[in-house]
N, C-alpha and C positions, 0 to 999 in steps of 0.2 A: 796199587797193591791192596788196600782196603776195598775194591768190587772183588779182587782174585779173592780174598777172604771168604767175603761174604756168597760168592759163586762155590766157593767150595763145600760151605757147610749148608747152601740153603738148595737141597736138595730136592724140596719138597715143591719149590715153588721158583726154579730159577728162571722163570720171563721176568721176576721183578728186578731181580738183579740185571739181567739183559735190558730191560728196559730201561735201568741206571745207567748202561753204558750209551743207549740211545742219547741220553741227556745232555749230551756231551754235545749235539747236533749233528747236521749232516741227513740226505736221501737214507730213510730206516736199511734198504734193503741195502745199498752199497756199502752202507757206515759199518752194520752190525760184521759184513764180511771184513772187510777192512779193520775192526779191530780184533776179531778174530785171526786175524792174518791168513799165511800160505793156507789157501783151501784143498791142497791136496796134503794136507797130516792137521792132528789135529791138535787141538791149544791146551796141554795139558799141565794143571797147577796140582800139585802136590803139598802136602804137610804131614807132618808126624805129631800122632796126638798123644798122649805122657798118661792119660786117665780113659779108663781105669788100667789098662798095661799098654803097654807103648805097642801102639798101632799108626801103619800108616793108612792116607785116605786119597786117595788119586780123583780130579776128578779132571776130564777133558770134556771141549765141543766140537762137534765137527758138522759138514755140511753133506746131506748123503749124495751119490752119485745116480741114485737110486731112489724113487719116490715110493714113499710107502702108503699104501691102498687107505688104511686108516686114517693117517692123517691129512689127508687128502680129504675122506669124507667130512672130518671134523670141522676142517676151515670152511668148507663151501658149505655147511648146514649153520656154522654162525654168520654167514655172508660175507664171507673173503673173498674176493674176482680175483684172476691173474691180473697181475704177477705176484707171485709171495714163494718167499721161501723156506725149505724145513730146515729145522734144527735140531742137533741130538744133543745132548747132556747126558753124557754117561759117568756112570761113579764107583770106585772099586774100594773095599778096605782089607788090606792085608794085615795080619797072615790069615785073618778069620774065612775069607775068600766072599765075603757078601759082595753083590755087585747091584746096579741098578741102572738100566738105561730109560730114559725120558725122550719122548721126540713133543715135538709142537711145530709150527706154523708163524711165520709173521710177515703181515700184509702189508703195503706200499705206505700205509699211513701210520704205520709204527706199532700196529694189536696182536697182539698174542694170543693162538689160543690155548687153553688149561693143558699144561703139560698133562699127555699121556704115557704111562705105566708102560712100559713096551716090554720089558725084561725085568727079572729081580725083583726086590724090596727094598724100599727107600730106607737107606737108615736112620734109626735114631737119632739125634745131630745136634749139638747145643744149641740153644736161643741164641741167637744174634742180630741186633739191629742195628743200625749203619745211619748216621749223623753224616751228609753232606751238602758242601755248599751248591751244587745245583740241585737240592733237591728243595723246594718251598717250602713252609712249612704253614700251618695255621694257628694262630697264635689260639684260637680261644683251645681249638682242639690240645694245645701245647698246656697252657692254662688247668683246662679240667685233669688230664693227667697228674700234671703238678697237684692238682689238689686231691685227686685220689688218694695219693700216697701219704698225707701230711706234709709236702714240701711248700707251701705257700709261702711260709713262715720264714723256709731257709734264704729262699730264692728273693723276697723280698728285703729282706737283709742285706743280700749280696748287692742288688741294686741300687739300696741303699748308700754303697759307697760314692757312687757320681749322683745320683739322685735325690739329695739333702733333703730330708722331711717324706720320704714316702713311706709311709703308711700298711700299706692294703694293694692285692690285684684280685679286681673282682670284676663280674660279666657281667655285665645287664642291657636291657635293650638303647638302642639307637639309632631311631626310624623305626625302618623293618628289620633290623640288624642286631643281632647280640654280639655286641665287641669288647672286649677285656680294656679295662681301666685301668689304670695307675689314680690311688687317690695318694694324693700330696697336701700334708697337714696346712691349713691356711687358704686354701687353692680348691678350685672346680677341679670336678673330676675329669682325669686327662685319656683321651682315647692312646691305647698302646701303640698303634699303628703309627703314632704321631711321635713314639720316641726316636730315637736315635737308633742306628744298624747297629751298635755295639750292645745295646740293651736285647732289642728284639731277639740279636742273636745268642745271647746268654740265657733265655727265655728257653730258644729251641736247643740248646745244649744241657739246658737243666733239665727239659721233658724226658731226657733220653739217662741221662747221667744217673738221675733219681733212679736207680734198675732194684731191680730184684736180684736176689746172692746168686742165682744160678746161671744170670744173663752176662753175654759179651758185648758191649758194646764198641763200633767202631766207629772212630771221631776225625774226619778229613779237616788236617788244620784248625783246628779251634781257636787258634791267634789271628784267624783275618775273619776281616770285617769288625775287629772288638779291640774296645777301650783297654788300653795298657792295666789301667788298674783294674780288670773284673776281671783276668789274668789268674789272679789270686783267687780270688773268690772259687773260681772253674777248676781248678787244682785243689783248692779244699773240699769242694764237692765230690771229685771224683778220690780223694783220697777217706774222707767219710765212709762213701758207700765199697770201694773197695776193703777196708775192713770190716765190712759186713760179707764179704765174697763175692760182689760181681766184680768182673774183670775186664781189662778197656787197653785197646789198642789205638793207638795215634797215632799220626804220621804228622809234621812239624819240618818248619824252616825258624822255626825262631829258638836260636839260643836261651833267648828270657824264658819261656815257658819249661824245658828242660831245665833251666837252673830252680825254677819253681818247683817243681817235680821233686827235685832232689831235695831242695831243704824240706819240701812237705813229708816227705819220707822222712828224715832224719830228726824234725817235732814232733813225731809219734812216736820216736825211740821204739822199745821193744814190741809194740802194737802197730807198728807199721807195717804195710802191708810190699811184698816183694816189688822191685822193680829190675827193669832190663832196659838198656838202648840197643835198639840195632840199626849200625850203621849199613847201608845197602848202597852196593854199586852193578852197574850191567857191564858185564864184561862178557867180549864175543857173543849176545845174544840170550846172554844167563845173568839171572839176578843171583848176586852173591853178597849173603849178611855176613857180619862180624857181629856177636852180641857182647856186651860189655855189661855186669854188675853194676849195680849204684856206686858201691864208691871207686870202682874204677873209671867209670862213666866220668866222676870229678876232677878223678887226678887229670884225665885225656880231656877237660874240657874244651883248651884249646886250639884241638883235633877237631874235637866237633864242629869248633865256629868255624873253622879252617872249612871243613864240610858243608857246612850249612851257606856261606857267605863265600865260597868260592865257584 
């Protein structure tokens, strides 16, 4: 659900979301049809956007039947050989009637090339970045982000909870290597990479979380691979920066984190910022939500574990 998201609004540049769903594994050129599905209609995700007037935004992929002269030339001048195939990404937004079509290229070894302009003008389309667990991440890169922003301070706090006595996360070299440290008051400085998956991962969830008001970000599972207690911490971070305005989609199998969610909202009282669950089921082939309010979301909670654990 969170790549349909991100395929929807990332208009501008959808091989990297295609390349997300490569991640997944699998022959590039079989995988990428196969989750696109039937190749004769095409894979169309829709949503309705509330700002500034409720618009919707359609966007499909499909595979042409028909090879187009330009993108043909484009692959074989970045050195693509057969086989590879094209891809279109088209995009519509009603009722304004803006539309946009994209085609590109992807070669046996999984490369893309720069989606081309075929039709239209790309729209406008909020910032969105996407937190997932196959996606790696680099801690130092993760690290200096965090420190852009002033988060050093928060983030080492948080880790602080399982981490007794840390101090500071700071880079410095390591051979030929500049690696982010954890310094622990008492203690040689400790290479990050050396922590625990719950730490690391808190790391690459705070580079993202830390957002600026006008950014979405979208967080696949943020309770696996992570320590029960930095749970909290991850809900107070993203509840922080959502009352500054940016906004954050999740997707969750864990009850705990949703009940976090909720009281995190409900200790902000009138400063807290909105929440929604959506419950999603596929029936006959169609994803269908239920959205629930916060405090209904509580009353039904034992709907949700019913959901979540069944």
């Amino acid at each position: 659900m969170l790549e349909a998201l991100l395929l929807l609004v990332a208009i501008a540049d959808p091989g990297r979301v295609l390349q997300a769903l490569l991640a997944r594994g699998g022959e590039p050129l079989v995988a990428i049809r196969q989750i696109a599905g039937d190749a004769s209609k095409a894979v169309r995700v829709t949503a309705r956007l509330s700002s500034p007037t409720t618009r919707e935004l359609l966007t499909s992929i499909d595979f042409p039947t028909v090879r187009t002269p330009h993108i043909l030339a484009e692959a074989r001048a970045q050195g693509m050989e057969e086989p590879f195939s094209e891809i279109y990404v088209y995009s519509e937004l009603k009722p304004s009637g803006g539309q946009c079509r994209l085609g590109m290229a992807l070669s046996k070894d999984g490369h893309f090339t720069v989606p081309s302009l075929l039709a239209g003008q790309r729209p406008a389309l909020p910032n969105v970045g996407l937190v997932a667990l196959l996606a790696p991440r680099d801690l130092e890169t993760e690290i200096s982000r965090i420190g852009n922003v002033g988060g050093l301070k928060d983030l080492t706090r948080a880790l602080a909870v399982s981490l007794p006595g840390l101090a500071d996360l700071r880079i410095q070299k390591l051979g030929e290597r500049f690696v982010t440290h954890a310094f622990v008051e008492g203690k040689e400085p400790i290479p990050a990479y050396l922590l625990g998956d719950g730490a690391k991962r808190l790391i690459e969830i705070a580079a993202m979380v830390f957002a600026k008001p006008d950014t979405t970000i979208l967080l696949e599972e943020p309770e696996a691979f992570q320590h029960p207690r930095y749970l909290r911490e991850i809900v107070n971070m993203i509840g922080t920066f959502a009352e500054r305005g940016a906004q954050y989609v999740l997707t969750t199998h864990s009850i705990e984190l949703i009940d976090a969610l909720l009281d995190e909202v409900q200790s902000r009282g009138d400063k807290a910022p909105s929440l929604a669950v959506h419950r999603t089921r596929l029936l006959d082939g169609e994803l269908k939500a239920t959205t629930l309010d916060a405090a209904t979301a509580r009353r039904l909670r034992s709907d949700l574990l019913e959901d979540l654990r069944g």
